[in-house]
C-alpha positions as CSV (number, residue, x, y, z in Angstrom):
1,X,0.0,0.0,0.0
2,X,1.5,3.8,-0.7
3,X,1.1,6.5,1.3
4,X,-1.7,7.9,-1.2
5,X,-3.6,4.8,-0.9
6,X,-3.9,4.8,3.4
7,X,-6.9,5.4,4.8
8,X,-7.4,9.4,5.0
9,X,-4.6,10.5,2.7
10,X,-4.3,13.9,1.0
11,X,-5.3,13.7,-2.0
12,X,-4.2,16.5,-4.4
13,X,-6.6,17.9,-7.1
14,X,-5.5,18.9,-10.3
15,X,-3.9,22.4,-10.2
16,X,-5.6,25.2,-12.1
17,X,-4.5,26.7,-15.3
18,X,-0.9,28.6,-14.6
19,X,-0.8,32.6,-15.1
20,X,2.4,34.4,-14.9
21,X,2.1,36.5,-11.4
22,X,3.8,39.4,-13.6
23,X,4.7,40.2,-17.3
24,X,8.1,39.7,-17.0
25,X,8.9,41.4,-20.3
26,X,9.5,45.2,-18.4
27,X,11.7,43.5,-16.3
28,X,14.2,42.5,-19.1
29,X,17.4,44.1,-19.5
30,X,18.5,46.0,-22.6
31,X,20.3,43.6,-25.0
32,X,23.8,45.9,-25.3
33,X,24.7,47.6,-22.6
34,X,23.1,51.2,-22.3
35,X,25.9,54.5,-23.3
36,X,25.8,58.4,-23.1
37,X,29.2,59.2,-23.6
38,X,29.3,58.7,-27.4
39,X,26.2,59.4,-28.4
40,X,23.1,62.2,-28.4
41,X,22.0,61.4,-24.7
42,X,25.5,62.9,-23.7
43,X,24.3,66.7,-25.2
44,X,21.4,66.2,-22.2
45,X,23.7,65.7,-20.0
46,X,24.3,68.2,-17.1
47,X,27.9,69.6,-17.5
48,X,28.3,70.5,-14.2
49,X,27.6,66.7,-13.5
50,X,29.9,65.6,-16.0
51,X,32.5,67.8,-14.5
52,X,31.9,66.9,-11.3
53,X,32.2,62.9,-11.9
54,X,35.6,63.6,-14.4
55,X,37.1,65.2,-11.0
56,X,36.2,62.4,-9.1
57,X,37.6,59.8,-11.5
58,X,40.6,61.4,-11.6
59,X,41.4,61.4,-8.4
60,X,40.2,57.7,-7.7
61,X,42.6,56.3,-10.7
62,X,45.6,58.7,-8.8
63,X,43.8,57.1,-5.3
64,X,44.5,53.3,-6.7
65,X,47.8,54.3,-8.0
66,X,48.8,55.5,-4.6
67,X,47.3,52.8,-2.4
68,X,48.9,50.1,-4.9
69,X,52.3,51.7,-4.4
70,X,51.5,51.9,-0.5
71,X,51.7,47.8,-0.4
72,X,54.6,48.0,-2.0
73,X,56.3,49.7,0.8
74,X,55.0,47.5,3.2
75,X,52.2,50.4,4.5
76,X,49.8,48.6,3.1
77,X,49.2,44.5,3.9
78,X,46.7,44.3,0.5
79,X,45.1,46.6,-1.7
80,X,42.3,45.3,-4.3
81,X,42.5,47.6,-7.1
82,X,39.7,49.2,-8.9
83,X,41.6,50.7,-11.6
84,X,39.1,50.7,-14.8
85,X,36.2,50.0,-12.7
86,X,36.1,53.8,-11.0
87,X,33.5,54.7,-13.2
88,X,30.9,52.4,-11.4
89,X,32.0,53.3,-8.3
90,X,31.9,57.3,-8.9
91,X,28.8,56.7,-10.3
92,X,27.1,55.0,-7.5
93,X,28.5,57.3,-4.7
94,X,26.9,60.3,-7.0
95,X,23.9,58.8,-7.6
96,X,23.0,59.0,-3.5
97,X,21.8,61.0,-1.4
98,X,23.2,62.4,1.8
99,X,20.1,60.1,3.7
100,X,20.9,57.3,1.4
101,X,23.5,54.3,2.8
102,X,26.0,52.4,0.6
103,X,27.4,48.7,1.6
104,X,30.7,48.2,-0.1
105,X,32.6,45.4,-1.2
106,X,36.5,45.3,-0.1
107,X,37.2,46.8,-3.9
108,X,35.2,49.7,-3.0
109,X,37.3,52.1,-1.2
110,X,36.8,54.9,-4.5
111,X,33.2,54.7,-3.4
112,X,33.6,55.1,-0.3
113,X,36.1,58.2,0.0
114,X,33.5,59.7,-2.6
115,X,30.8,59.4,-0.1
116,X,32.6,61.3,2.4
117,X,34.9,59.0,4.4
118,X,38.8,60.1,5.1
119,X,41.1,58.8,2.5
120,X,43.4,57.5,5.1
121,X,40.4,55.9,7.6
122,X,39.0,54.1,3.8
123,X,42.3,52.1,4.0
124,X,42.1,51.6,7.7
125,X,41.0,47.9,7.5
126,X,43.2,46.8,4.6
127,X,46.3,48.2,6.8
128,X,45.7,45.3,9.5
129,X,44.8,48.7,12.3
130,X,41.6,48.9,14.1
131,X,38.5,47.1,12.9
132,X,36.8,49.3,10.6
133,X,38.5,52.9,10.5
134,X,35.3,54.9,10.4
135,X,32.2,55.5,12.1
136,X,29.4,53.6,9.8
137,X,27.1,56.1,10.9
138,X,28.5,59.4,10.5
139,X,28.9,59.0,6.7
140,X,26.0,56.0,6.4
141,X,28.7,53.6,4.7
142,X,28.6,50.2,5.7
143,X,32.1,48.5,6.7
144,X,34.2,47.6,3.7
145,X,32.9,43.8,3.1
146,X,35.8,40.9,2.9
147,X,33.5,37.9,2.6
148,X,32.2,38.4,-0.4
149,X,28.2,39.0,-0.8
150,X,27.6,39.2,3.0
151,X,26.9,43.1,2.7
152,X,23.7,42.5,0.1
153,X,21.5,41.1,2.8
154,X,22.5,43.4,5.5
155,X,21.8,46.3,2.8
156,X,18.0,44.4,2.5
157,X,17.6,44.7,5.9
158,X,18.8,48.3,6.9
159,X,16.6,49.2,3.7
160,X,13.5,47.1,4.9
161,X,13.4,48.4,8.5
162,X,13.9,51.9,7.0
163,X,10.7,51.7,5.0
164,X,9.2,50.1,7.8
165,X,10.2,53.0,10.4
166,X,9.0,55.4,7.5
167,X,12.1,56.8,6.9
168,X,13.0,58.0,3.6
169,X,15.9,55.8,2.6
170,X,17.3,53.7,-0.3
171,X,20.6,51.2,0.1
172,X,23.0,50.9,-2.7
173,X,24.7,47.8,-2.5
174,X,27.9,47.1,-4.3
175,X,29.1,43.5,-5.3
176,X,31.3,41.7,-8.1
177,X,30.9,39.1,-10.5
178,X,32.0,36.7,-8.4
179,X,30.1,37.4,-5.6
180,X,27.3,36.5,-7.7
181,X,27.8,33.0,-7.0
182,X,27.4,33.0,-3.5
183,X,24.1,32.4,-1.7
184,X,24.1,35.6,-0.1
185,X,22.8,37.4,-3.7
186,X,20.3,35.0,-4.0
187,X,19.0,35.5,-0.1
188,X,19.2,39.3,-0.5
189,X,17.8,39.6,-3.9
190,X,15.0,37.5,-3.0
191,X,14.1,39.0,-0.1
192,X,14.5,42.4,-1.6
193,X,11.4,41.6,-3.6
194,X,9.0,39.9,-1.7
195,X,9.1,42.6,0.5
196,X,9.9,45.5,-2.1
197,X,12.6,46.8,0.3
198,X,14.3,50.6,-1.5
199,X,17.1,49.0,-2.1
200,X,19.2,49.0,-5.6
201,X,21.8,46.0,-6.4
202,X,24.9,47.1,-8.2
203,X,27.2,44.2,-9.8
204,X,30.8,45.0,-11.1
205,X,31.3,42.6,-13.8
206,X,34.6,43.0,-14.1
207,X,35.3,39.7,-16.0
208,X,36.9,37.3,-13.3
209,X,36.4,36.6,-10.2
210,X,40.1,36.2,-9.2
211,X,41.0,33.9,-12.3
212,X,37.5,32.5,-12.8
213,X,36.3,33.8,-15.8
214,X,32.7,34.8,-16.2
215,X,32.0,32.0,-18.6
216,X,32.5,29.5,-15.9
217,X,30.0,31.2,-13.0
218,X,27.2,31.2,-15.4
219,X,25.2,30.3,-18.4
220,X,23.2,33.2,-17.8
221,X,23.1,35.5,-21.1
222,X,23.6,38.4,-18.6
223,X,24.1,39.2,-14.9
224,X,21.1,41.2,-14.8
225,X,19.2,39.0,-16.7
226,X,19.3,36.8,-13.1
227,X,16.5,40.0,-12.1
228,X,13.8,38.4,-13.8
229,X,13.6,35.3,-11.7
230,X,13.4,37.6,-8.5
231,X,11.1,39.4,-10.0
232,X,12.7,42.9,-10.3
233,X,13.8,44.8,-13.0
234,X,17.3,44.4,-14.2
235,X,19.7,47.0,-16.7
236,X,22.6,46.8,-18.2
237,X,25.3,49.3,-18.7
238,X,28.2,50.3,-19.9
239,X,29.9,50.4,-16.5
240,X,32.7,52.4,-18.3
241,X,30.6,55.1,-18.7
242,X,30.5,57.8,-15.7
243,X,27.6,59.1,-17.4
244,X,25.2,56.1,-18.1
245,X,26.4,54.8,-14.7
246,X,25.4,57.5,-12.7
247,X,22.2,57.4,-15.0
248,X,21.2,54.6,-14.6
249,X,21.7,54.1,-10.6
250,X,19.9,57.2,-10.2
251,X,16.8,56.2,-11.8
252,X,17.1,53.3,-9.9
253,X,17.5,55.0,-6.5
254,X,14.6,57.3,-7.7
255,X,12.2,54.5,-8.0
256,X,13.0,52.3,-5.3
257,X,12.3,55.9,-3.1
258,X,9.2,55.8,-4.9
259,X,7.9,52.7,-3.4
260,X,8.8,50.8,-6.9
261,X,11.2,47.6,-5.1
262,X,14.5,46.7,-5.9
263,X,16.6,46.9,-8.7
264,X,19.7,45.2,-10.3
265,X,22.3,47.0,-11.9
266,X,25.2,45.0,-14.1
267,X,27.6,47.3,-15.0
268,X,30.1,45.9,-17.7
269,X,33.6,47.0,-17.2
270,X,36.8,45.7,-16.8
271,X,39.9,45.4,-13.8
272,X,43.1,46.3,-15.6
273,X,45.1,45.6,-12.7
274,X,45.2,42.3,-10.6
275,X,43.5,41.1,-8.3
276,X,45.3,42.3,-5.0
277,X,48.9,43.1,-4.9
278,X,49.4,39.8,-4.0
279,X,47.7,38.2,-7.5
280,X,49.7,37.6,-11.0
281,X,47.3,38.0,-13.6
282,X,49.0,37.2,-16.4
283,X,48.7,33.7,-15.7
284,X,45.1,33.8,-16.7
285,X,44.3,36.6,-19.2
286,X,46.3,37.8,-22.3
287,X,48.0,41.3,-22.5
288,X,45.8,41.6,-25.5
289,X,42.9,41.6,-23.8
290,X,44.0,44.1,-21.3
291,X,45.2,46.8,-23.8
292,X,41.9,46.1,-25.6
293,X,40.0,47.5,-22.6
294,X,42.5,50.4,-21.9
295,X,41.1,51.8,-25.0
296,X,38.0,51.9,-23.6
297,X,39.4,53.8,-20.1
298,X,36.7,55.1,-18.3
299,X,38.8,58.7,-17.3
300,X,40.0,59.5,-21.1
301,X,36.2,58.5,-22.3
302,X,35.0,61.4,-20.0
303,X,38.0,63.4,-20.7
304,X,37.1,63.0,-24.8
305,X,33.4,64.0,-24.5
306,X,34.3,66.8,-22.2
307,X,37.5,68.3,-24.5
308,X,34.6,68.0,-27.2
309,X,32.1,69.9,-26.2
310,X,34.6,72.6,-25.0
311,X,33.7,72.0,-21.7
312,X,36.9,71.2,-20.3
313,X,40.3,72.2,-21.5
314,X,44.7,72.0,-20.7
315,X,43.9,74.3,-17.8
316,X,41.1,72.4,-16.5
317,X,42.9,68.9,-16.5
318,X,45.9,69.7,-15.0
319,X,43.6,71.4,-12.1
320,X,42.2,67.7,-11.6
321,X,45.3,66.1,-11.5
322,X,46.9,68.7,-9.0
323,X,44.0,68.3,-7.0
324,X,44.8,64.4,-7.2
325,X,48.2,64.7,-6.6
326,X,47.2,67.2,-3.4
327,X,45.3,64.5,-2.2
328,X,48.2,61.9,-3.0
329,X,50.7,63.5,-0.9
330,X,48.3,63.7,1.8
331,X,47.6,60.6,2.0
332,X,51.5,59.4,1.7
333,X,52.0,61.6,4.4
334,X,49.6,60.1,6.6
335,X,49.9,56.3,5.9
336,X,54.3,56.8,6.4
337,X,53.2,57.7,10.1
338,X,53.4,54.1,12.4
339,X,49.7,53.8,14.0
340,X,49.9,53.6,17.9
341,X,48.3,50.4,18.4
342,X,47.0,48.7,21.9
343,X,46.6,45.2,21.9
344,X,43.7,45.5,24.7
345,X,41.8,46.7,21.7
346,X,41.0,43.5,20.0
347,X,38.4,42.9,22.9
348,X,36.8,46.1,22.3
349,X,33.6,46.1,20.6
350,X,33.1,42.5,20.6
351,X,30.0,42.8,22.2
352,X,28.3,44.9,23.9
353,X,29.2,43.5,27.6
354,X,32.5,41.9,27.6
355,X,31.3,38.4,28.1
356,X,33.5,35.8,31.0
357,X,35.6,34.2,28.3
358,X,36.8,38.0,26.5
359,X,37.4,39.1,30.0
360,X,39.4,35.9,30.6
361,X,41.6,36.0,27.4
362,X,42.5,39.9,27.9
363,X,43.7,38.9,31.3
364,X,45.7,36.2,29.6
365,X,47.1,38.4,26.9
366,X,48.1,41.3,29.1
367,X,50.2,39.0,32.1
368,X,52.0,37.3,28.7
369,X,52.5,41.1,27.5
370,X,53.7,42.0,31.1
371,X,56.4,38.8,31.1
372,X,57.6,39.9,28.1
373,X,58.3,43.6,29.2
374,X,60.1,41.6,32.5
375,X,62.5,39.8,30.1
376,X,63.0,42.1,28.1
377,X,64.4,44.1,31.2
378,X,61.4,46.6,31.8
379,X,62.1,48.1,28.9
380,X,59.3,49.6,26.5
381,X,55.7,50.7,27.5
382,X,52.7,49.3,29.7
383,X,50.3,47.1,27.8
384,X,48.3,49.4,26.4
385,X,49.8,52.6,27.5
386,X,50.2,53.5,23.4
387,X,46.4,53.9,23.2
388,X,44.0,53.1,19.9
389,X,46.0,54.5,16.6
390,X,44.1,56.6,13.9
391,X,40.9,55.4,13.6
């Protein structure tokens, strides 16, 4: 006897005629990625806007140049480039407002220092000092994001309980190709639309995840094409383009104010440098295909439309790249200084009591601290006398 045949069993009818819950032909992406620069949608553009986002590009590929150099000189333990990719990242900081958050990925630090946050606290986290750098709060960024995808469904929730507090807020999220993979995207993008949280989903697809090409994460014929199954509209753009960027994520942030849900955002660009510091990336693309997308350079694509239209000129570049250069030195200047770090600070902000066991391993750490001071003949300072460094 089956189970369907006992006495009492459930015994399903036959289901009704299926309907589509939506139409899911508005919630296709375009089929090419959508451009300004280039074409008659740039003339609309505002050129104080255009200006604005050149300055900023500018001084994020001087920002990358300078961090990258930083590890070099052992001031740095890793940097994650996002040369090529500062379009998106420009972009998305512009496209906020001041009420808005952002939740970064680790390759986000352009982002971030565009929305506000101290060049030298951005790099905070990657320098192995403190546990953060900057106050989350103050500036409404999110921590920088190491695991990758964990920030998406944070940036559901804090969107979520904004709408549900009434506040008027939207969450950008920021994520790569890779992190695509992970089941954080698909827990925060489905969330995001059963409960039409304001919150907008920007993928970098910036070709490999590490060395994984794109080819080998998915069969999908696009990133944003994954939308449609969520049930939220996805676009695609040319992520190279300050100007459709900026576009595009603004519309998006304008309709999930709106009450209008989620959105995802693929952005197609390109990482011309490794993957950290740490990475060698010729051993899994060709030069070819680098140079190919240096010709495509986000900064001299703005710079060409600009010089164009006579809206910017010799005068007006060199005044960027001083301004860069100001902010270069600057940041040198601060990152040559040693941090004054107190080991007593790793069990700070653990929780919010220090629980038995935190309490018992600080005791531990500082009596191994204080023998070491003994044998070393008393020389140096109390455990923790130095105080927390920059923060």
């Amino acid at each position: 006897m089956t189970v369907l045949e006992q006495r009492g069993a459930y015994r399903p009818s036959p289901p009704p005629a299926w309907q589509p819950r939506m139409d899911p032909a508005p919630l296709l992406p375009d089929a090419e990625p959508y451009r300004v620069l280039g074409t008659e949608s740039a003339a609309k553009t505002d050129p104080g806007l255009l200006l604005r986002l050149y300055a900023q590009l500018v001084r994020g590929r001087r920002y990358n140049a300078q961090a990258t150099a930083l590890t070099k000189q052992g001031r740095l333990a890793v940097y994650p480039s996002s040369t090529g990719q500062e379009a998106c990242q420009i972009g998305a900081a512009l496209a906020l407002e001041e009420r808005d958050w952002l939740f970064p990925s680790y390759r986000d630090t352009l982002a971030v220092v565009a929305r506000g946050v101290d060049p030298v606290q951005a790099l905070t986290l990657l320098r192995g000092d403190w546990h953060n750098g900057y106050d989350p709060h103050i500036h409404r960024v999110a921590p920088l994001s190491t695991p990758l995808a964990t920030q998406l469904p944070h940036a559901v929730g804090l969107a979520h309980a904004a709408r549900l507090k009434g506040d008027d807020v939207v969450a950008l999220a920021l994520v790569g190709d890779g992190g695509t993979s992970e089941g954080d995207f698909h827990e925060a993008l489905n969330f995001a639309a059963v409960w039409q949280a304001p919150v907008v989903f920007l993928v970098q697809n910036n070709g490999f995840a590490i060395s994984v090409p794109l080819a080998k994460q998915t069969a999908a014929p696009s990133l944003a094409h994954k939308a449609v199954g969520y049930g939220m509209p996805g676009r695609l753009v040319d992520g190279n383009d300050a100007a459709a960027v900026h576009e595009v994520l603004t519309e998006a942030v304008r309709h999930a104010r709106a009450g209008g849900g989620p959105t995802l955002v693929e952005a197609v660009t390109y990482r011309l440098d490794a993957h950290t510091n740490a990475d060698d990336a010729t051993r899994y693309r060709q030069d070819t295909e680098v140079a190919a997308w240096r010709a495509h350079d986000p900064v001299e694509l703005l710079e060409r439309e600009l010089t164009e239209r006579g809206l910017l000129d010799e005068a007006g570049i060199e005044a960027a790249r001083q301004d860069a250069e100001t902010m270069a030195a600057s940041l040198r200047e601060h990152m040559n200084r040693d941090p004054g770090l107190d080991p007593m600070d790793l069990f700070e902000h653990v929780y919010a009591e220090t629980t038995a066991q935190l309490r018992e391993q600080r005791a531990l750490l500082r009596a191994e601290l204080e023998a070491e001071r003994e044998q070393s003949g008393g020389a140096g300072e109390e455990p923790g006398a130095q105080g927390g460094g920059a923060r």
